[in-house]
N, C-alpha and C positions, 0 to 999 in steps of 0.2 A: 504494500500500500504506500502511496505517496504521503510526504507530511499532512499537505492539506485536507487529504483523505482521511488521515487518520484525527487529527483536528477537529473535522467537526463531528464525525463519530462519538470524541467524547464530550465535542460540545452536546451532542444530542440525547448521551447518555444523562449524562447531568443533567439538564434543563428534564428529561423524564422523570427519574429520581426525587429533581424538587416536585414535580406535582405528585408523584407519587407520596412524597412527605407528606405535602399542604394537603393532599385529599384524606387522607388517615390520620391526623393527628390532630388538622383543626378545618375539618369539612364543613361546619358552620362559621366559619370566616371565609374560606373559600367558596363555597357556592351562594355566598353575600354579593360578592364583585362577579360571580359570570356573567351576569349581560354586559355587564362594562366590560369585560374580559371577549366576548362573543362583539363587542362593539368595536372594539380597537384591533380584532382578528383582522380585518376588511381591509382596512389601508394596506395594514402590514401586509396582508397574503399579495395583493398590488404589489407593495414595492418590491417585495423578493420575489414573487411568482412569477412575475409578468417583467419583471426587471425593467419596470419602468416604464412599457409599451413598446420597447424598443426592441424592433422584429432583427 
């Protein structure tokens, strides 16, 4: 695997891990913020998905 490969692999492991924390330890402070969380999904999916429009 290349660095970058490998990079965000554990970037993605982590960022899993924390919801897996925030979901079992304090699921009622967590699913407090999911629509704001389901809210701010949108841009973000745009600007990494679509990388901006830029075919």
């Amino acid at each position: 695997m290349t660095r970058p490969a490998i990079l965000r692999t554990v970037v993605i492991t982590v960022v899993l891990l924390a919801i897996v924390y925030l979901l079992t330890r304090h699921a009622d402070h967590a699913l407090q913020y999911l629509p704001v969380l389901v809210i701010l999904a949108c841009p973000l999916m745009h600007i990494f998905m679509h990388r901006g429009h830029r075919h």
